[in-house]
C-alpha positions in Angstrom: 68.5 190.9 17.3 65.2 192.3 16.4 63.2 189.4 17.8 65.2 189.2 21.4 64.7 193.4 21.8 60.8 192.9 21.2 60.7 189.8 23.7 62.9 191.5 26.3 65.0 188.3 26.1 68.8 188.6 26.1 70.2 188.0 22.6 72.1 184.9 23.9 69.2 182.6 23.6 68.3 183.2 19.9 72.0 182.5 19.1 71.7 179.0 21.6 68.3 178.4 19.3 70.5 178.6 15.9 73.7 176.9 17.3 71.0 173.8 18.4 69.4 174.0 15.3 72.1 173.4 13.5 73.4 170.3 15.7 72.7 166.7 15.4 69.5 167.0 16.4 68.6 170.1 14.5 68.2 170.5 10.6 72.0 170.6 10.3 73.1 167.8 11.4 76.0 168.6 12.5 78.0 166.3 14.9 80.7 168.1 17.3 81.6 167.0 20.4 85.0 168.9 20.8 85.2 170.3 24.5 88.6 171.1 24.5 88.2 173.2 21.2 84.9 174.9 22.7 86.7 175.5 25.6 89.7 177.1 23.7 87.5 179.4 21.7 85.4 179.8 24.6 88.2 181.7 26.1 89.3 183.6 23.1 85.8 185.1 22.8 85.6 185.9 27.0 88.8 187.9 25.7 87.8 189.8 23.7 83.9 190.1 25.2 85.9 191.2 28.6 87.8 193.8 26.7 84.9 195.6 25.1 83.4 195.7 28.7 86.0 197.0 30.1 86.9 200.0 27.5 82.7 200.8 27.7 83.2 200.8 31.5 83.1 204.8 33.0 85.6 205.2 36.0 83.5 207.8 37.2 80.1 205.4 37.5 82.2 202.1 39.2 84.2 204.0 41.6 81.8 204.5 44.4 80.5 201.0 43.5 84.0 199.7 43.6 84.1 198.0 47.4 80.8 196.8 47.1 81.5 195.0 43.8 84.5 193.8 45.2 82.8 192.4 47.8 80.1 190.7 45.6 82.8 189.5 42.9 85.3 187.5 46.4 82.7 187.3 49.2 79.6 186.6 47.2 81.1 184.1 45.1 82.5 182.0 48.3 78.2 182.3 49.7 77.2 181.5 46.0 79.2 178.4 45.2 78.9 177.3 49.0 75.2 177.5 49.2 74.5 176.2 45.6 76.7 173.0 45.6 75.0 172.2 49.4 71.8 172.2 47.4 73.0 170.1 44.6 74.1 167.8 47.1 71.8 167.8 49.7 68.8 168.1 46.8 69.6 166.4 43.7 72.1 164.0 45.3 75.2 164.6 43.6 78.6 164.0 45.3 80.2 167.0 46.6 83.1 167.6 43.7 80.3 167.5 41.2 78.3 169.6 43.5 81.3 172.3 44.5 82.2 172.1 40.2 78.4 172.9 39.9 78.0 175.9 42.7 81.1 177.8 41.2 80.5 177.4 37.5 77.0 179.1 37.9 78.3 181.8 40.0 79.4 183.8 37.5 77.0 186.5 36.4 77.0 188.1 32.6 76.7 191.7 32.0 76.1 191.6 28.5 72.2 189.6 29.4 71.3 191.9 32.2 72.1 195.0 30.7 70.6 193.9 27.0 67.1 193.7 29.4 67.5 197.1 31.0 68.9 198.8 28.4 65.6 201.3 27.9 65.4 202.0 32.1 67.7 204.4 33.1 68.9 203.1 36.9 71.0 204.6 39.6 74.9 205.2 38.8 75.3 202.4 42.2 73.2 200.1 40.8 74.6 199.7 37.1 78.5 200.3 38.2 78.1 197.3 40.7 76.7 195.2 38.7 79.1 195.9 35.9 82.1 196.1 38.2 80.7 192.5 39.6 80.6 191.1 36.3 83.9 192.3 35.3 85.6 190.8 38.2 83.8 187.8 39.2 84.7 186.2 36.0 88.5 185.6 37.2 87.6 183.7 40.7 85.1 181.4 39.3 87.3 180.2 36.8 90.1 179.2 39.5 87.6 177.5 41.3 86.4 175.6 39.0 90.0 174.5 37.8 91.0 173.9 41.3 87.6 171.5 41.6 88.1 169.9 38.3 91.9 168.8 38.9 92.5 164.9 39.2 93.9 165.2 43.0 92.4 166.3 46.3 91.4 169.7 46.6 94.0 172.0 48.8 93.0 173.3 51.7 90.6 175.9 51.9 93.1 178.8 53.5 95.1 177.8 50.9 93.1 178.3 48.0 92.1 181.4 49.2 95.2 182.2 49.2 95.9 181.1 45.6 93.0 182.9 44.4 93.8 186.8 46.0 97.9 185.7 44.6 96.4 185.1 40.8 94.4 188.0 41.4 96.7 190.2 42.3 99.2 189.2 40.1 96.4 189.8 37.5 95.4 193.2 38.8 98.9 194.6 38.6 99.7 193.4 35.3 96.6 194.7 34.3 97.0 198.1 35.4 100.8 197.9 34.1 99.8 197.2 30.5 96.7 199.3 30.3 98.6 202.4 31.7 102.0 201.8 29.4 99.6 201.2 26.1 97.0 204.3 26.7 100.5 206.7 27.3 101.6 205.1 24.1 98.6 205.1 22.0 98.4 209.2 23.3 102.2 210.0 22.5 102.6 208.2 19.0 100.3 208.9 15.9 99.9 206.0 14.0 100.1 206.2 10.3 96.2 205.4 9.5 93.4 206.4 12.0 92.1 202.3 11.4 95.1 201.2 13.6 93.9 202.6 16.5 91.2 200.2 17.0 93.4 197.0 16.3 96.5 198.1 18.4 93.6 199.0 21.2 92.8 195.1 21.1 96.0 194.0 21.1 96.8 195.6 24.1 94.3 194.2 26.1 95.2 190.2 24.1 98.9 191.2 25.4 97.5 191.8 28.9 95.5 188.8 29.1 98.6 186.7 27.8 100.8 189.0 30.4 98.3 187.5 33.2 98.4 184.0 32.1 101.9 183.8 31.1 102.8 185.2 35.2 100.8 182.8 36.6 97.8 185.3 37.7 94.1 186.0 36.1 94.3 186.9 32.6 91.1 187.9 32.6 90.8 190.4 35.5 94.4 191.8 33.8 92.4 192.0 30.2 89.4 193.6 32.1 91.4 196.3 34.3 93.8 197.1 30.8 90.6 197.7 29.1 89.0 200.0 31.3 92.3 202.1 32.0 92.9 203.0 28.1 88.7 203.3 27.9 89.1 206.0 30.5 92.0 207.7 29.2 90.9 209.7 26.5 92.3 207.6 23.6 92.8 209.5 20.1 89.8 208.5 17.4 88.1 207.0 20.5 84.4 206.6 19.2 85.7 204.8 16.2 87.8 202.5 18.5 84.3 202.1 20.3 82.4 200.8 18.0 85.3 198.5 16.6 85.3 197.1 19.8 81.5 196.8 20.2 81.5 195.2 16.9 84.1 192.6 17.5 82.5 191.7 21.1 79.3 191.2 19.1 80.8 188.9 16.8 82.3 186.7 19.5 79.3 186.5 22.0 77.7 185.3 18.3 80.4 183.0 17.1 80.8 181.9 20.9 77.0 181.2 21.8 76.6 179.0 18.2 79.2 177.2 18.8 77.4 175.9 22.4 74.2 175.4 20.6 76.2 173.1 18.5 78.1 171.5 21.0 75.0 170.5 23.2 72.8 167.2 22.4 69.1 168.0 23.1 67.8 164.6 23.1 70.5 164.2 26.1 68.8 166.6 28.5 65.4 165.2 29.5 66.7 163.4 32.4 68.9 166.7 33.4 66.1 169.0 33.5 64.6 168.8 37.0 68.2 168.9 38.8 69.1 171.8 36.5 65.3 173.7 37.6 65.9 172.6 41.7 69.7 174.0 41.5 68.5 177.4 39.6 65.6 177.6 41.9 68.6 177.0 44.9 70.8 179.8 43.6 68.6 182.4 42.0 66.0 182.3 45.6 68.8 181.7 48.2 72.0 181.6 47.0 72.0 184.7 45.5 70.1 186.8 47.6 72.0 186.1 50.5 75.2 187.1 49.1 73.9 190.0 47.8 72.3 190.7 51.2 75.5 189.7 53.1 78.0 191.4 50.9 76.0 194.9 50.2 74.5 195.7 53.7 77.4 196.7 55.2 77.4 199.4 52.5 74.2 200.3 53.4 72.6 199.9 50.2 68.3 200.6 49.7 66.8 197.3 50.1 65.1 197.7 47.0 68.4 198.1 45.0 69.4 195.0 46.7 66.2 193.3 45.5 67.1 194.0 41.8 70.6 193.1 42.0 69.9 189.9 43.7 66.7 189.0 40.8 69.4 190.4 38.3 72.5 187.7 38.7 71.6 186.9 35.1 73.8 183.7 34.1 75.2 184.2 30.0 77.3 181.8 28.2 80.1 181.9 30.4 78.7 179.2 33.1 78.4 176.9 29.6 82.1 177.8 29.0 83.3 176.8 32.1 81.3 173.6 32.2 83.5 172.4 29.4 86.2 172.6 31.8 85.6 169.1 33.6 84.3 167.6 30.5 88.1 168.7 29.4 89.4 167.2 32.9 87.9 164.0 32.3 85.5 164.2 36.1 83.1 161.9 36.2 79.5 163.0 35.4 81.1 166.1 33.2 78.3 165.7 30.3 75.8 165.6 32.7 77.1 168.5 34.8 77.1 170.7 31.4 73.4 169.6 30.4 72.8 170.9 33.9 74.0 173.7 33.2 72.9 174.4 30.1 69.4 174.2 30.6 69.5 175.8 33.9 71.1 179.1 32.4 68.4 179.1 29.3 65.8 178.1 31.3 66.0 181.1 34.3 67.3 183.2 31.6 63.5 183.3 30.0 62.1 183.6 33.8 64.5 186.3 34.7 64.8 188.5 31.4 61.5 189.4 30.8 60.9 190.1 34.3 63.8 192.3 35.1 62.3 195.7 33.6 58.9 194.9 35.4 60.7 195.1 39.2 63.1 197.6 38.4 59.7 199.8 38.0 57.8 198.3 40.7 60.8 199.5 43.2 60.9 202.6 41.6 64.6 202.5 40.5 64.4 204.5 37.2 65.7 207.9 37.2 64.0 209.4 34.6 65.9 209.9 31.2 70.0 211.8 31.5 71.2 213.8 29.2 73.8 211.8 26.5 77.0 212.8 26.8 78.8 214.6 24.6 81.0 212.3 21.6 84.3 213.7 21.5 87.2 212.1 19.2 90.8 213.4 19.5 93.3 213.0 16.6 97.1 214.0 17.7 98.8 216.6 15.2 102.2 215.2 16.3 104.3 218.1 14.0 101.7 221.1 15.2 102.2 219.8 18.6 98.5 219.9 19.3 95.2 217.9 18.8 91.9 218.1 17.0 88.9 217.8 18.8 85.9 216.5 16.6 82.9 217.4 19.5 79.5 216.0 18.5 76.3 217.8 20.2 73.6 214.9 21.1 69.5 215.8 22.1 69.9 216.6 25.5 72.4 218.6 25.5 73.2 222.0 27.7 75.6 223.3 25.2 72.7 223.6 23.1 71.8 227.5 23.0 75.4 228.5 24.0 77.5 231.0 22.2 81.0 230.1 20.9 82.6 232.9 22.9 80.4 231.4 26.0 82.0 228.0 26.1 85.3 230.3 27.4 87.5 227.9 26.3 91.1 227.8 27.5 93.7 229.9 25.9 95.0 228.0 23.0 92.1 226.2 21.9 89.3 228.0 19.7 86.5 226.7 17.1 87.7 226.8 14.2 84.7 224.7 12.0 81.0 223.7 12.6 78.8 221.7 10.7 75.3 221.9 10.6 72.8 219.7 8.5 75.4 218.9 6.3 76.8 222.7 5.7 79.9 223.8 7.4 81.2 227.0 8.2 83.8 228.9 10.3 81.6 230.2 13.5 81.7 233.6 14.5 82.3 234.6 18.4 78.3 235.1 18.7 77.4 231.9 17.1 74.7 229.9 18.5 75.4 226.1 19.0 72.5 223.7 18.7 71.4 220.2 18.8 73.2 218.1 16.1 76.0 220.3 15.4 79.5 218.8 14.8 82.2 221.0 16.4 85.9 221.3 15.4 87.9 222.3 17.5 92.1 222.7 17.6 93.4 222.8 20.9 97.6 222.8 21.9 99.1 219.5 24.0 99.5 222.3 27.5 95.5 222.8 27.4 94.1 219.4 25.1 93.1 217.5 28.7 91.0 221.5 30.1 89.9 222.2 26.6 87.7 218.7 26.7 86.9 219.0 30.6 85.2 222.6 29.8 83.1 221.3 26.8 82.1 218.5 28.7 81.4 221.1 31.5 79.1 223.1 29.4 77.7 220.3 27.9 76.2 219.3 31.4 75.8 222.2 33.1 75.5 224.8 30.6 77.1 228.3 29.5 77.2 229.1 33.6 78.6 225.7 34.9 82.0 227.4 35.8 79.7 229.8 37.8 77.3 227.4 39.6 80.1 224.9 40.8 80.8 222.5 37.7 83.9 223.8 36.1 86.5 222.6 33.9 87.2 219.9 36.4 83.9 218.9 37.2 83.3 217.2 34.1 85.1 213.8 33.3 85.4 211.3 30.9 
């Protein structure tokens, strides 16, 4: 961890190092050549990795990115895989299956290895909710195409594999929605018997919604992705605790996940792969990319320099690697060599692209300069007392900083009732002063719970006069 947040390189490459390390041509020498088995665990980890996406992703940041994600996640993939496999075949001389296999397994881009590289420049809202959005959502088309490239028969028609795809998607979507809606009403109207369940029954949901997907014939993983970010945006009792279980686990797959490839992978196998893999990454990250980025955002009339970064930042993670085990599973021809392509390709532009990313997200001027963190609130349900208690946390940065408890004119039937401060707590007076650090608790009734939390995070962004200058109770989502 240390060593890839010095280098500016994404995590995923140290844990490729170790996983090839200890492989049959590492010190280890270990022999595994189980695709199927990679391929099954594989998609257990993109579970779970999907889910703690979706519960970090803020509704209010991917909305207005929404259609042009969309549009990058359907239309960009179709210029992606189009334009990449034409290279491959045109280029490098592969047949078009191969080629087509090839184009739509590297069209999937990985949050987790852009955003580990920008993680210290703050960018525009548009530009991090597309990208995230994109990532979130592209996952589920690619891996349809590449089944529907990979099957022994002729592929359908092309109308009708669109029309395949936007049915599993949909069917995905709604499913999604459906079990991410029923579990955060659930998880808000029964209290649990330990405050450690929460996390776990969190997860589950968003397994049972991926399993819901699958089972119905649709895209498990846009239904895990969309469950995930309803109950991550629906104010979920003991919230940051369910956060950083979440975190945790996605952390632990990614880890488990990226090994496993390392091992998988025979290094004395891939000199002969390594010019095709550099001449298709040089086809999709220069052209292939760029034009659907170009194609897809223009009409939304985005900057041209925030399409510049988005274009450089179609970061390739271990998914691509996953989904090449899918032919090697299939039994197409070529299927080692099409994951050695792959393989090296994604570590390969992931070392030209990572480092780089931070460097032209200054040179087109994209940061925007440091934003206040916002405010850590965890709600616990009093189920008896028919109310809730708020556990408010005031990070540097804060606006609530300097207010008075009687100024945060919180809704009748919610009050202060504890602070603590540098490890001392004490019941706050009306004239209090709040200040950086300070842990609130506050006890707020079920009728005003929801305006009791949209005031604090009111105050917390706009002050002790945001009801006054225009950012009220409402203004102020989760």
């Amino acid at each position: 961890m240390r060593i890839s947040s010095r280098s500016g390189l994404p995590s995923l490459l140290v844990y490729l190092a170790i996983g090839v390390l200890m492989g049959q041509d590492g010190i280890g020498n270990i022999h595994f050549n189980n695709a199927e088995l990679t391929q099954v665990i594989g998609y257990a980890a993109l579970v779970v990795i999907l889910a703690e996406g979706g519960l970090g992703t803020k509704w209010k940041e991917i909305e207005p990115a929404l259609p042009a994600a969309s549009a990058l996640a359907l239309v960009g993939v179709a210029i992606s895989v189009g334009v990449t496999a034409a290279g491959a075949h045109y280029l490098i001389g592969l047949e078009w299956r191969q080629a087509l296999i090839i184009g739509a397994v590297v069209s999937s881009t990985d949050a987790a290895a852009v955003f580990s590289v920008l993680r210290r420049i703050p960018l525009p809202a548009r530009v991090t909710g597309t990208l995230e959005a994109e990532s979130g959502f592209n996952d589920a088309p690619v891996v349809i195409l590449v089944v529907a490239f990979s099957q022994a028969g002729p592929v359908s028609h092309w109308y009708v594999l669109i029309g395949e795809i936007l049915l599993e998607l949909a069917i995905g979507a709604a499913i999604g929605l459906a079990v991410g809606w029923l579990g955060s009403w659930g998880l808000r109207h029964v209290a649990l018997p330990a405050s450690g369940l929460y996390p776990i029954a969190v997860m589950a949901i968003a397994v049972t919604a991926y399993a819901g997907g699958a089972l119905a014939h649709g895209s498990g993983f846009l239904a895990v992705y969309l469950a995930s970010m309803v109950m991550g945006n629906s104010k979920l009792p003991h919230w940051p605790a369910t956060r950083g279980f979440a975190d945790g686990l996605g952390w632990i797959a990614q880890i488990g996940m990226f090994v496993l490839l390392g091992v998988l992978v025979t290094p004395h196998e891939l000199g002969d792969d390594i010019v095709p893999a550099l001449v298709i990454g040089l086809v999709l990250t220069m052209v292939a990319r760029p034009l659907s980025v170009v194609a897809c955002l223009t009409p939304f009339r985005v900057r041209w320099q925030e399409q510049a970064l988005m274009s450089w930042a179609g970061l390739r993670g271990a998914v691509p690697i996953i989904l090449a085990t899918i032919p090697m599973v299939k039994g197409v021809d070529a299927s080692h060599r099409i994951f050695n392509i792959v393989f090296v390709l994604v570590v390969v532009y992931t070392i030209v692209q990572g480092p780089t990313l931070p460097w032209l997200a200054r040179k087109l001027e994209l940061g925007d300069g440091p934003e206040a963190a916002d405010l850590g609130i965890e709600s616990a349900p009093l189920e008896r007392l028919r109310g809730h208690l708020l556990s408010v946390a005031i990070p540097e940065g804060s606006r609530m900083h300097g207010v008075e408890v009687n100024e945060l004119r919180l809704p009748a039937g919610a009050a202060v009732t504890l602070v603590v401060r540098e490890g001392e707590s004490f019941v706050p007076l009306p004239a209090t002063v709040l200040r950086h650090g300070d842990e609130l608790l506050v006890v707020a009734t079920d009728p005003v719970r929801d305006a009791a939390e949209r005031r604090l995070r009111a105050v917390a962004q706009g002050g002790k006069l945001a009801g006054w200058l225009g950012l009220g109770a409402n203004g102020a989502g989760r």
